[in-house]
TIROTI-246302 format. One record per residue (C-alpha): x, y, z; chain; residue number from 0; residue in three letters. Coordinates in steps of 0.05 Angstrom, whole numbers, plus 5000, padded with zeros to 4 digits. Layout:
BEGIN
+------+------+------+-------+-----+-----+
!   c1 !   c2 !   c3 ! chain !   n ! res !
+------+------+------+-------+-----+-----+
!    X !    Y !    Z !     A ! NUM ! ALA !
...
+------+------+------+-------+-----+-----+
END
This chain:
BEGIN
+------+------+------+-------+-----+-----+
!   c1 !   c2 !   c3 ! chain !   n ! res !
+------+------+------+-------+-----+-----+
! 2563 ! 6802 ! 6036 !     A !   0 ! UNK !
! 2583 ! 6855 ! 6091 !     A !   1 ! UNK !
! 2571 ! 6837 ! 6161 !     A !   2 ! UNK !
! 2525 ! 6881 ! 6204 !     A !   3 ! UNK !
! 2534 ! 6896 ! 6274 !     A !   4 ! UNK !
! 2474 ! 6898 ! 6320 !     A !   5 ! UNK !
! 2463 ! 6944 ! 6366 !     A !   6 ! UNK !
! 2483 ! 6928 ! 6447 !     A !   7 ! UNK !
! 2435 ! 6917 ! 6498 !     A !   8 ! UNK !
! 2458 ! 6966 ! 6539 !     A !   9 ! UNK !
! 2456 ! 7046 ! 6531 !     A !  10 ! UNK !
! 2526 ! 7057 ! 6541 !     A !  11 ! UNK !
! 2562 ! 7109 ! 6489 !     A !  12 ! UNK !
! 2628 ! 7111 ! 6466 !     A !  13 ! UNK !
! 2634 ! 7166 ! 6516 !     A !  14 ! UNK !
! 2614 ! 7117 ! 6567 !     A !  15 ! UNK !
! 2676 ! 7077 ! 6545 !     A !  16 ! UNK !
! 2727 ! 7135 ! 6542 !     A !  17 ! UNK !
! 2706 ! 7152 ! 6609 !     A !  18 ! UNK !
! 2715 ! 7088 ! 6642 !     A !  19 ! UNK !
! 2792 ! 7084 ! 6600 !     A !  20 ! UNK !
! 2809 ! 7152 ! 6635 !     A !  21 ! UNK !
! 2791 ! 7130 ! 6700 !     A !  22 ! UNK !
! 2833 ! 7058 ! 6682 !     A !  23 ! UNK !
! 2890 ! 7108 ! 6663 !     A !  24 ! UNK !
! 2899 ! 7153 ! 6719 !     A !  25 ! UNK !
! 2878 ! 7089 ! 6772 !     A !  26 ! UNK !
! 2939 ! 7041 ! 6742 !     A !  27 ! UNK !
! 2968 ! 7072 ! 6669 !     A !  28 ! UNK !
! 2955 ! 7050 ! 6605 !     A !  29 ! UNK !
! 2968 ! 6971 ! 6617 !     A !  30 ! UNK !
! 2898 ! 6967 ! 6661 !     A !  31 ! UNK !
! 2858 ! 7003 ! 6597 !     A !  32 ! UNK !
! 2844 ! 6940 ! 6577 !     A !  33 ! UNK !
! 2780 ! 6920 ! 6535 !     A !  34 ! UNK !
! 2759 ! 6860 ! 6589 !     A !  35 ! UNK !
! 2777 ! 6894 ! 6640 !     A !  36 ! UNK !
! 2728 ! 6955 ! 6624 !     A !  37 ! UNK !
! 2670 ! 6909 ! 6599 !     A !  38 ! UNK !
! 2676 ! 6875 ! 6670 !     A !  39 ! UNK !
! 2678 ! 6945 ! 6708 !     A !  40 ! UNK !
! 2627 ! 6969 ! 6668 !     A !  41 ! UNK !
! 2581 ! 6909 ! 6665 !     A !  42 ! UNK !
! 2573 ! 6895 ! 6594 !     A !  43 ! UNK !
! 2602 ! 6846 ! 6548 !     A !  44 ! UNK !
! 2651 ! 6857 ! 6495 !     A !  45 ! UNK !
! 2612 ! 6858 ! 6440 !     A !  46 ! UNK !
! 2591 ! 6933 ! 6472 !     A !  47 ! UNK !
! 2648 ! 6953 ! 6465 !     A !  48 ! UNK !
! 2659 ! 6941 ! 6389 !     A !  49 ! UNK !
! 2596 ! 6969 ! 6374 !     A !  50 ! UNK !
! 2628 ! 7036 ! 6386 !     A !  51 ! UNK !
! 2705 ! 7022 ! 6372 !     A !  52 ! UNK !
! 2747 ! 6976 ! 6321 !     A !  53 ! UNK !
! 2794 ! 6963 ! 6376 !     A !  54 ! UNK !
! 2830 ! 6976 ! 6437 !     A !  55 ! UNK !
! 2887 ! 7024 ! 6398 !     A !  56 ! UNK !
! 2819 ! 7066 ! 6365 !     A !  57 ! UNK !
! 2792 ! 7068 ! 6449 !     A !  58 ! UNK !
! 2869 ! 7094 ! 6468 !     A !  59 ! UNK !
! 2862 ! 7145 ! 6403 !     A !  60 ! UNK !
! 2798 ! 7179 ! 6433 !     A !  61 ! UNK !
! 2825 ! 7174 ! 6499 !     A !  62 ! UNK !
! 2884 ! 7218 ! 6481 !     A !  63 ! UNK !
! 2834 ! 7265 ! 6438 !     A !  64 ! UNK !
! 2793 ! 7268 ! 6500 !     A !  65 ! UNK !
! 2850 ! 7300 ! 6540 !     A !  66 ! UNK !
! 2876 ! 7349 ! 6491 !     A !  67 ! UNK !
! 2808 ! 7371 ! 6482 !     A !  68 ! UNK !
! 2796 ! 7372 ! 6563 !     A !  69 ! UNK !
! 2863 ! 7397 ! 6594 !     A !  70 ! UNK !
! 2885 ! 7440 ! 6535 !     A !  71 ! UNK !
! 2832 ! 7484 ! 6504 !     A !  72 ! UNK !
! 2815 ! 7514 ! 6569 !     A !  73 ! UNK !
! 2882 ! 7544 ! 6567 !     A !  74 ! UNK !
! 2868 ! 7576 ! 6495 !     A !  75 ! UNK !
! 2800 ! 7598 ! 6515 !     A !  76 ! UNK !
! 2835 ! 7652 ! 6562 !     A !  77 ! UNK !
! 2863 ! 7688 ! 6510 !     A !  78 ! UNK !
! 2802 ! 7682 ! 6458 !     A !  79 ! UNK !
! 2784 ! 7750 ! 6485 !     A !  80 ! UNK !
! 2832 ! 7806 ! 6473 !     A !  81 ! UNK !
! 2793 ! 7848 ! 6501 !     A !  82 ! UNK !
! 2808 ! 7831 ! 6569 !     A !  83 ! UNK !
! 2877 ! 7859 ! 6604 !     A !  84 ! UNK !
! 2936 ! 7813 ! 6598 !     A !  85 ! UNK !
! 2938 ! 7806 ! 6673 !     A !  86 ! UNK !
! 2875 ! 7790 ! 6682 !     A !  87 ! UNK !
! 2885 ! 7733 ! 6624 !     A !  88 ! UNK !
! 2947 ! 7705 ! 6675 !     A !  89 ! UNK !
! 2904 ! 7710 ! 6728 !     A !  90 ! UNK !
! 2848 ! 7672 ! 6690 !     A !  91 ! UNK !
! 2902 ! 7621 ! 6661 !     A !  92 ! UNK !
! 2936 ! 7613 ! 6728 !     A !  93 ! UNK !
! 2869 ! 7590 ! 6769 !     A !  94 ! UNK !
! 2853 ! 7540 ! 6717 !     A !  95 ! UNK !
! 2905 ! 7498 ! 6747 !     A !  96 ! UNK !
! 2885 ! 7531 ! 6821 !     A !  97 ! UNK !
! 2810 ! 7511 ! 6809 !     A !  98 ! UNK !
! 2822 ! 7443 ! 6779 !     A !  99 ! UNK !
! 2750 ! 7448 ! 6756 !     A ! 100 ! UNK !
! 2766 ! 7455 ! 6677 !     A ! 101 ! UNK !
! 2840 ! 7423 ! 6684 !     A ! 102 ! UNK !
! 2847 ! 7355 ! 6706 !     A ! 103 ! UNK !
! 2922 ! 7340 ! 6743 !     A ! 104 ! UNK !
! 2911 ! 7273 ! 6746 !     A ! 105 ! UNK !
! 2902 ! 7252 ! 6674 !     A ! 106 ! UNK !
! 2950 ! 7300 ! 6666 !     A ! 107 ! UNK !
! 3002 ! 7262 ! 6703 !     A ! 108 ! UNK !
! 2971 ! 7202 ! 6674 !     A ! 109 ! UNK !
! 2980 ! 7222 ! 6602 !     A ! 110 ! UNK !
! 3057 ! 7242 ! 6614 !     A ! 111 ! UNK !
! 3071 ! 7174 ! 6642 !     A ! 112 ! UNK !
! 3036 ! 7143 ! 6582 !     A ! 113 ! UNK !
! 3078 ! 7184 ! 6541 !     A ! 114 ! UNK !
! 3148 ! 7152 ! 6575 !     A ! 115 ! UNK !
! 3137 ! 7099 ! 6531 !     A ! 116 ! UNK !
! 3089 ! 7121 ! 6472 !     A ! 117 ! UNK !
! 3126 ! 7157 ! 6426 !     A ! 118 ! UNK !
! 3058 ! 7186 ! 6394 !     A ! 119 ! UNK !
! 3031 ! 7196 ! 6466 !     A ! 120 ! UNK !
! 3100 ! 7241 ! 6479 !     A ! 121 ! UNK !
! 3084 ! 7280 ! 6408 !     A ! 122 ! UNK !
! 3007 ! 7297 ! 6445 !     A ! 123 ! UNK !
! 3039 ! 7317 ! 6507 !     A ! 124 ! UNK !
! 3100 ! 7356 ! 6467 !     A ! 125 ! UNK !
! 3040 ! 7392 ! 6428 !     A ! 126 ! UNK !
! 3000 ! 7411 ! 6490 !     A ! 127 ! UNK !
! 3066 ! 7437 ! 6526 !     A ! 128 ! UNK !
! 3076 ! 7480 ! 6468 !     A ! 129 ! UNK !
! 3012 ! 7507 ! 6455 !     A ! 130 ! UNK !
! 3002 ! 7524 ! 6538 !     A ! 131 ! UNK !
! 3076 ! 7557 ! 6531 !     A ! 132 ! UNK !
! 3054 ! 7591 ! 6474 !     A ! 133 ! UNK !
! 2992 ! 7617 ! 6511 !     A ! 134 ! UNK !
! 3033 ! 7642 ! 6571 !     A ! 135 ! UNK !
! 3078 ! 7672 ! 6527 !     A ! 136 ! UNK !
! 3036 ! 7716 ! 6486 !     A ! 137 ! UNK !
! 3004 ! 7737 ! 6554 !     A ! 138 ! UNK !
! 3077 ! 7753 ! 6583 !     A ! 139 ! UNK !
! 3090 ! 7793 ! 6522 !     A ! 140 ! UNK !
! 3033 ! 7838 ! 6522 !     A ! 141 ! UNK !
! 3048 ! 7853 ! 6595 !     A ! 142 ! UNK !
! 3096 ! 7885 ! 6565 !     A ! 143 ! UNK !
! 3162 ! 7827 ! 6581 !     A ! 144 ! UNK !
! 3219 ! 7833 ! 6520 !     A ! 145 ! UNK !
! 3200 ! 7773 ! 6479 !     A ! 146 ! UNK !
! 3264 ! 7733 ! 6519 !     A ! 147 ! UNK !
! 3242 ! 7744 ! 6581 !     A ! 148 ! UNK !
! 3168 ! 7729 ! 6570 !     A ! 149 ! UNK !
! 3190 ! 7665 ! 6536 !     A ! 150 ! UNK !
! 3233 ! 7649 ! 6606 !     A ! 151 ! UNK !
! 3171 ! 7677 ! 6654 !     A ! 152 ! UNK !
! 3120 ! 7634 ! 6607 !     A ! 153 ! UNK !
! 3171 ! 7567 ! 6614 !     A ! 154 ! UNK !
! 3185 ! 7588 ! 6693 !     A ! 155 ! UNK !
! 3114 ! 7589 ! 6711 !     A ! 156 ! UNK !
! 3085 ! 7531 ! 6670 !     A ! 157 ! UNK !
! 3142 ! 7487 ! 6699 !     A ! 158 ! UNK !
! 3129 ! 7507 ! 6764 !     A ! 159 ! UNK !
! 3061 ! 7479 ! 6763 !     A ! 160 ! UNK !
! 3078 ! 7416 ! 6724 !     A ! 161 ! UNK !
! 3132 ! 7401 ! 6768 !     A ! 162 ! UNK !
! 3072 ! 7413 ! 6828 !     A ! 163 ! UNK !
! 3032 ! 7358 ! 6797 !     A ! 164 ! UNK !
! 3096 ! 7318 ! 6781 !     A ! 165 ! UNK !
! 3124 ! 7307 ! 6852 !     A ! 166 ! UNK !
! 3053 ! 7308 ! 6877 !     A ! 167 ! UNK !
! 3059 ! 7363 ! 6923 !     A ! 168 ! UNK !
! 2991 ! 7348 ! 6972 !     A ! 169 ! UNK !
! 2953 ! 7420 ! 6998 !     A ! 170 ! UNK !
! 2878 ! 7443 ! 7016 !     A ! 171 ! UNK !
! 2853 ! 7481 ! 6967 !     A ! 172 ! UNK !
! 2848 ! 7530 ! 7013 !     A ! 173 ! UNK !
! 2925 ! 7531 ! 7027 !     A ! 174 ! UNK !
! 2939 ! 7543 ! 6958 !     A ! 175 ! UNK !
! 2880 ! 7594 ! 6947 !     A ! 176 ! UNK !
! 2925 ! 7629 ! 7008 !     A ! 177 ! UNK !
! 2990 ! 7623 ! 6976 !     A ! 178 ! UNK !
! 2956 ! 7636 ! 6901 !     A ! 179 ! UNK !
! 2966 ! 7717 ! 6915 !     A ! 180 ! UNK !
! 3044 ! 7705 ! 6931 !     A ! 181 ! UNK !
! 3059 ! 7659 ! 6872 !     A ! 182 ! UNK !
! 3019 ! 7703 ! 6819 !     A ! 183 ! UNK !
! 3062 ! 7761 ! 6848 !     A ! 184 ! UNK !
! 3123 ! 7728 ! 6841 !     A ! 185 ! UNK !
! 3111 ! 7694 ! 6776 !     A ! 186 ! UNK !
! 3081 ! 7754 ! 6747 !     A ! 187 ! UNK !
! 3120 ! 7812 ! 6770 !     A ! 188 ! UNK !
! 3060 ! 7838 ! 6787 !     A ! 189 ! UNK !
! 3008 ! 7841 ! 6842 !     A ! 190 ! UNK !
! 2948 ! 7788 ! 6829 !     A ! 191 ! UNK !
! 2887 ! 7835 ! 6805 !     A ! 192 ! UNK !
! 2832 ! 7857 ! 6853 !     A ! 193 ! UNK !
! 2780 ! 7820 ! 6828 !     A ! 194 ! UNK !
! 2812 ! 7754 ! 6825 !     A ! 195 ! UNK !
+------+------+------+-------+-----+-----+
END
């Protein structure tokens, strides 16, 4: 005879859950995404939380889906369209991490220090880092860069943000809307266009 779950009381989805691991994550790392711990915080027993998930590794799986899906496609969207100009594409991929609206640093961060000690975590991150690259590197190119040199722009510029979120460099956004102009210049080899 199979056993049937019933339903929670409570109206929470599995999104719910992911949510409230993402916040654990970035808050403390992976050690505080802890099924108790997330009930507690979220005010509904256990059994809520295997209504929607066999276990904590299947809540840590969609956690990591959640993020490539979040921080990653927003990066492929920008060249989707090849009908817009390359520099308007860097320009478009480059405020993605200025905005922060789409991209999320802090999970970000998060995920990479997961990753220190999660070999598939590290794979996920590898995979993101090379499918951004890959992005910035097709843009590069069609600006017109030698294929070397837009692979070294492409690695230059995405390293230079990483390492921003990395070391944790603290500005207003409106300090680093001021300085975007000068950076885009620098990283580009070209001025940042008009409209951006």
């Amino acid at each position: 005879m199979t056993k049937t779950r019933s339903k929670p009381d409570d109206n929470l989805s599995a999104q719910d859950w992911v949510l409230a691991a993402r916040a654990a994550l970035i808050r403390h790392g992976v050690a505080d995404v802890k099924v108790d711990r997330l009930a507690r915080e979220l005010n509904v027993t256990r059994g809520s939380f295997y209504w929607h998930f066999a276990d904590r590794q299947a809540l840590l799986d969609a956690l990591l889906k959640q993020w490539r899906s979040q921080n990653t496609e927003p990066f492929l969207r920008v060249v989707a369209d090849d009908a817009v100009p390359p520099l308007e594409q860097l320009a478009r991929f480059t405020r993605i991490w200025l905005d922060e609206k789409e991209f999320d640093p802090a999970y970000d961060s998060a995920v990479r220090d997961w990753a220190r000690n999660a070999p598939e975590v590290a794979r996920a991150v590898r995979s993101a880092d090379t499918a951004r690259l890959r992005v910035l590197t097709q843009i590069f190119a069609a600006l017109g860069y030698s294929e070397g040199e837009a692979v070294i722009r492409a690695r230059i510029t995405y390293y230079h943000q990483v390492g921003y979120y990395t070391m944790r460099i603290t500005e207003s956004h409106a300090r680093r809307a001021e300085l975007f102009p000068a950076y885009f210049e620098v990283l580009a080899g070209q001025p940042l266009p008009a409209r951006q």
